[in-house]
C-alpha positions in Angstrom: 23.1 22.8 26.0 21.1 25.6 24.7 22.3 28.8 23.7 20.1 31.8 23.8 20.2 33.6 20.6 19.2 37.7 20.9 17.4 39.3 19.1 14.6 41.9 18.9 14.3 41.8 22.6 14.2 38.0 22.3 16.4 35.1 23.4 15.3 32.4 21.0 17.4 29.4 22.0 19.5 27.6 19.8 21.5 24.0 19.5 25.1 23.8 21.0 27.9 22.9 18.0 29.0 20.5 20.1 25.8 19.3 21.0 25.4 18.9 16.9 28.5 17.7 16.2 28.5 15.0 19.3 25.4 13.8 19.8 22.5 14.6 17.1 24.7 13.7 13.9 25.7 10.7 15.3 22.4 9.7 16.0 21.2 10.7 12.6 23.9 8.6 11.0 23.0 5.8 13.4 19.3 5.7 12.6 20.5 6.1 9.1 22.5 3.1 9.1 19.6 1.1 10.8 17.2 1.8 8.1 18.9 1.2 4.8 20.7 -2.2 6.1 17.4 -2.9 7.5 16.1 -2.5 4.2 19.1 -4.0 2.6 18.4 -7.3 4.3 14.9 -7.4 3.3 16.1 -6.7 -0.3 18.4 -9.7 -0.5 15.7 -11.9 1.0 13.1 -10.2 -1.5 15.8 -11.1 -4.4 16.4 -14.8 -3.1 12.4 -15.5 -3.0 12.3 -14.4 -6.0 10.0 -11.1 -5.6 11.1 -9.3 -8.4 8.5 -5.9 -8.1 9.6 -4.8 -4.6 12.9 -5.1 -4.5 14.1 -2.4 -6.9 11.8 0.0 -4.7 13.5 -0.9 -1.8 16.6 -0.4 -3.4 15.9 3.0 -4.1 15.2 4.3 -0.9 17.8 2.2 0.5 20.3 3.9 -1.3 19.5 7.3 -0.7 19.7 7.0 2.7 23.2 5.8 2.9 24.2 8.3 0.6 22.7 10.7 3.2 24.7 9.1 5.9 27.5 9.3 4.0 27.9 12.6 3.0 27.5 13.4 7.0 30.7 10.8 7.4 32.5 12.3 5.0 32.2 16.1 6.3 34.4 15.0 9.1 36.3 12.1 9.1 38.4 13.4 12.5 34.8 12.9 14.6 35.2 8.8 15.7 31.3 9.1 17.1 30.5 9.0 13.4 32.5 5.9 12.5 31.0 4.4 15.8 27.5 5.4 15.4 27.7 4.6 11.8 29.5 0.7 12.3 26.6 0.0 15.2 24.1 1.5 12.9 25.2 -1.2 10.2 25.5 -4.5 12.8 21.7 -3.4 14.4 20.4 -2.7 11.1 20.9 -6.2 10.5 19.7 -7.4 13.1 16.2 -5.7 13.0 16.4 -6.5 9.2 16.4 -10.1 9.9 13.9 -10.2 12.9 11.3 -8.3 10.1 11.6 -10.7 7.6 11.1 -13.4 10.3 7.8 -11.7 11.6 6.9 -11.1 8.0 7.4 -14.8 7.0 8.0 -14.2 3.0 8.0 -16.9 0.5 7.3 -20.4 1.1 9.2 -23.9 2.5 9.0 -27.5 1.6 8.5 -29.2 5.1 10.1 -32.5 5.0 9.0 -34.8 8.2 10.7 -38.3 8.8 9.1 -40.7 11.3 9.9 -44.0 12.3 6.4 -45.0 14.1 3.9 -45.9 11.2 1.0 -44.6 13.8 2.8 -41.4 13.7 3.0 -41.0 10.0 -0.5 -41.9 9.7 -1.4 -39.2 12.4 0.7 -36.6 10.7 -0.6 -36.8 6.9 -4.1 -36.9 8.5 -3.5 -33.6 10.4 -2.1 -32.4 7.2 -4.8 -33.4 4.8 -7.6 -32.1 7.4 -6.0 -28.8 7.2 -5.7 -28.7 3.3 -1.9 -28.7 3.0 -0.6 -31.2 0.0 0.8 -34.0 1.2 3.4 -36.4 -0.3 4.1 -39.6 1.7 7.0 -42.2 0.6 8.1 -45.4 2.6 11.8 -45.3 2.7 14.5 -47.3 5.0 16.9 -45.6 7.3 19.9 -46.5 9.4 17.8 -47.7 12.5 15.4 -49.1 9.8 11.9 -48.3 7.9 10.9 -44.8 7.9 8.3 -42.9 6.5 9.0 -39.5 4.4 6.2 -36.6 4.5 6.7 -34.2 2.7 4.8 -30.5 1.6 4.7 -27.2 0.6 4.1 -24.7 2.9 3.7 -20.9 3.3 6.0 -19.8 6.0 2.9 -18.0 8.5 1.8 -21.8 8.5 4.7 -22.8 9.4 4.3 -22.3 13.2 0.8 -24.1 13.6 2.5 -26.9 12.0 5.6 -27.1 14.1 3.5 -26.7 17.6 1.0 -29.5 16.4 4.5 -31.5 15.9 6.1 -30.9 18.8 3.0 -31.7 21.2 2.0 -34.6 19.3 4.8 -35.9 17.7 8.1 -35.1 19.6 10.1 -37.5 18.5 9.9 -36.9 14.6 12.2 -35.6 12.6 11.5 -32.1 10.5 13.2 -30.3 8.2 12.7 -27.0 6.1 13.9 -25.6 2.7 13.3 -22.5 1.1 11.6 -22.4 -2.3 11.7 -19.6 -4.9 8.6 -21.0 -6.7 5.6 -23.1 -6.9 3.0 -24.6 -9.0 0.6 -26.9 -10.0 0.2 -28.5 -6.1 -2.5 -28.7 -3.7 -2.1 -25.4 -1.5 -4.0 -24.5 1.3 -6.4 -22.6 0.2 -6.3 -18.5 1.7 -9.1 -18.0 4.6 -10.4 -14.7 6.7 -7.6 -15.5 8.9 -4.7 -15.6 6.4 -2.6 -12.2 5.8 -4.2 -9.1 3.6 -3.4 -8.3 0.1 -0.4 -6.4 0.7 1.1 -9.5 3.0 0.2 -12.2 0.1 2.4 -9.6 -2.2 5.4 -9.5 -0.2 5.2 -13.5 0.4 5.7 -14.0 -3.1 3.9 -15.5 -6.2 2.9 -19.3 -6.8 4.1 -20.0 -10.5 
């Protein structure tokens, strides 16, 4: 609730303590907590692609802001709305931390298809070729007998053209992905008016 504050002739209205204490802190802290583990999980992914330049900055920032939240927590540990707040702060954080660096699609994979049918294989390193992503084809033998092994590198915002193509074409194939820090020296798809700015290509990560 508001209480009116007089003075001069004025009421000028003013924020309940327990409003402060019960319901604006702990959002704060919660909206705290949900940036800097947000950020915290980007960091780590940053780190494990390799993408040495951003991570320190996000570090910094991420830092600050728990301390921030901290300092609230620590003001008054008897208030359990800031341990709450500040726990579901951390386990959405992580969440939306995750579901970013899926719609960011950093870094890239090595696609590895397996296919049975020889038409198949034929029809996936053609789509593959026609669309300028390196391809590596080897004849191998499986359990249920000869198979054929396709692999290539791929940037991850490629990833879901690919996939759809597979699973309307080629259902029954088998596919696989592995992350890779770096690259070099291989035939890459070569960046269009369609592919991501300058800023995305930075965050993706650097072929080496």
């Amino acid at each position: 609730m508001l209480v009116p504050l007089v003075t001069t002739g004025m009421a000028v209205p003013i924020i309940s303590p327990d409003i402060y204490a019960f319901v604006i802190l702990p959002l704060l802290i919660f909206l705290a907590r949900v940036a800097d583990v947000s950020m915290e999980t980007i960091r780590v992914v940053y780190i494990s692609r390799g993408i040495k330049y951003l991570a320190p900055i996000i570090a910094f920032f991420e830092i600050i802001i728990w301390l921030l939240a901290m300092e609230v927590v620590l003001k008054d540990l008897s208030n359990f709305l800031y341990f709450f707040a500040y726990a579901f702060g951390f386990a959405t954080g992580t969440y939306i931390g995750l579901v970013i660096e899926e719609r960011l699609s950093i870094g890239m994979v090595i696609l590895r298809i397996i296919t049975t049918d020889p038409d198949s294989g034929d029809g996936i390193i053609s789509f593959l070729s026609r669309e300028q992503f390196g391809v590596t084809h080897i004849d191998a033998h499986g359990s249920r007998g000869d198979a054929r092994i396709i692999l290539s590198v791929i940037n991850r915002t490629d990833l879901p053209r690919i996939t759809a193509f597979l699973n309307a074409g080629y259902p029954r194939a088998f596919y696989s992905l592995e992350d890779i820090r770096y690259a070099s020296e291989g035939v890459f798809r070569p960046v269009t008016s369609e592919s991501p700015g300058i800023f995305s290509r930075l965050i993706s990560g650097k072929r080496k």
